[in-house]
N, C-alpha and C positions, 0 to 999 in steps of 0.2 A: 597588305596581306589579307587574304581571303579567309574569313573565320573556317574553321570546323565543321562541317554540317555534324548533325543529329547521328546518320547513321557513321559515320567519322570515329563520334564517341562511344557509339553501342560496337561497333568492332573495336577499338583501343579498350574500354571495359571486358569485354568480353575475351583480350588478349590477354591483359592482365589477371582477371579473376584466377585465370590457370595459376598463376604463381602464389596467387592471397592463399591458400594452404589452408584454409579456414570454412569451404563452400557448403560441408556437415552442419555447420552451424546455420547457414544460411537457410538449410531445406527443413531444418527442426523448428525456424522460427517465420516460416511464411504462412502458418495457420493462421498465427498469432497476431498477425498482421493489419485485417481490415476487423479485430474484435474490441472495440471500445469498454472498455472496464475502469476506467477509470474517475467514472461521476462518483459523489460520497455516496449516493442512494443506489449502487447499486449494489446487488448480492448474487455468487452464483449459487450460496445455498437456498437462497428460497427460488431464484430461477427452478434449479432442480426440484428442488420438492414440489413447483405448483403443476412442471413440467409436468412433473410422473405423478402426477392429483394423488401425493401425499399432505394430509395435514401437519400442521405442525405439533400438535400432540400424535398423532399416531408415531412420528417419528421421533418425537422427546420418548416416547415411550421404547421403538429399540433399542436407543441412547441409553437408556435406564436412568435418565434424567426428570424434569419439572418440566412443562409446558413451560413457562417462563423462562426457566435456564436457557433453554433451545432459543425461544423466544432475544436471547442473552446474544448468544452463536451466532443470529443472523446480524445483529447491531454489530456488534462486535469486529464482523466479517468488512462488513460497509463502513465502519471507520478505519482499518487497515490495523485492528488491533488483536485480531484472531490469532492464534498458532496454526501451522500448520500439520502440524499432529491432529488436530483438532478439524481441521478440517479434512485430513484425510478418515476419522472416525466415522464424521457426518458421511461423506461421501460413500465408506464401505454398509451402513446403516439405511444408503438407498442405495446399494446394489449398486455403485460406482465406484470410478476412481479419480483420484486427485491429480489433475496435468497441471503440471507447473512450471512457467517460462517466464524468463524476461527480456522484454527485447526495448530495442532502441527507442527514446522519446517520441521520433519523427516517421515511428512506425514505417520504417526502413529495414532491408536483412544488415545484418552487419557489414557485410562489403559493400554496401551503397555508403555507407557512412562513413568507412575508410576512402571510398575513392574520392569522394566530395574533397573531404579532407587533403588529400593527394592532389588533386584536382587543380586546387585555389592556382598554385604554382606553375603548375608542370606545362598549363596550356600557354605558356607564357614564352616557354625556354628556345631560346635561338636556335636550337635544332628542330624546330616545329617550324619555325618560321621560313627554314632553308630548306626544306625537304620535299619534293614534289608532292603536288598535290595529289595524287592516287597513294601515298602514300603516308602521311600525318598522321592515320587511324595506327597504322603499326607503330610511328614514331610515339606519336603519346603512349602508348602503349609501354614501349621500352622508357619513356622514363619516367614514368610511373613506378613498374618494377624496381628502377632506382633509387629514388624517391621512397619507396619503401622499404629498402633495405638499408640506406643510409641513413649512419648513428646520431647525425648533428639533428637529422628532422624530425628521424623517429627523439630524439630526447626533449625539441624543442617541441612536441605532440603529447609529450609524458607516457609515449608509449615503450612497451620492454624493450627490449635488444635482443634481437634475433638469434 
């Protein structure tokens, strides 16, 4: 049997995604995508305040706070121990606002990460194997959808039940 090509999979993805019922999430977390935040040393509050060439006391001072304190804020922030109250304060204090997302480890939208998942299997199944070849992209496609609506895989996924 003849594998897949590429474009095979991007029509079978692209059939399916119609059914993933989930694609709002997908377009809210593609900013978030290529933004690496995750080193300890980084901060977006002093990104932004050096951004906008605010000091840190001019803005411990909207704060109604200590240079230090604020000083406190940015540490705080780069070890993952901030609140997010707190960081929505800092941000209205430079005339922002606090966007907040989380998205997948492998910096994928979430239906990459389901179909992979879906995936493993589905390219495998004797109806892909028997199917003319102009047609495989739709076959994986359908059972894919399958596959994701059935209760044995979605449980053996830990995922809900539809």
């Amino acid at each position: 049997m003849k594998a897949l090509t590429p474009q095979e999979y991007q029509l079978a993805y692209a059939l399916w995604l119609k059914s993933y019922g989930h694609s709002d999430a997908d377009e809210k977390i593609k900013p978030h995508l290529n933004t690496d935040t995750n080193s300890k040393s980084f901060s977006w509050l002093e990104k932004a305040r050096t951004a906008l060439l605010l000091s840190g006391e001019n803005l411990a001072n909207k704060l109604g706070i200590t240079r230090s304190a604020y000083a406190n804020l940015e540490k705080n922030e780069r070890l993952g121990s901030i609140s997010i109250k707190s960081l929505m304060k800092c941000a209205e204090a430079m005339n922002c606002e606090l966007v907040y997302a989380i998205r997948p480890k492998e910096a994928k939208t979430f239906s990459k990460v389901i179909w992979e998942k879906i995936l493993k299997g589905a390219a495998k199944q004797i109806e892909i194997r028997s199917t003319p070849e102009h047609m495989k992209g739709f076959a994986l496609a359908a059972i894919a959808r399958e596959k994701m609506q059935d209760p044995k895989f979605r449980r053996s996924q830990n995922w809900a039940q539809s």
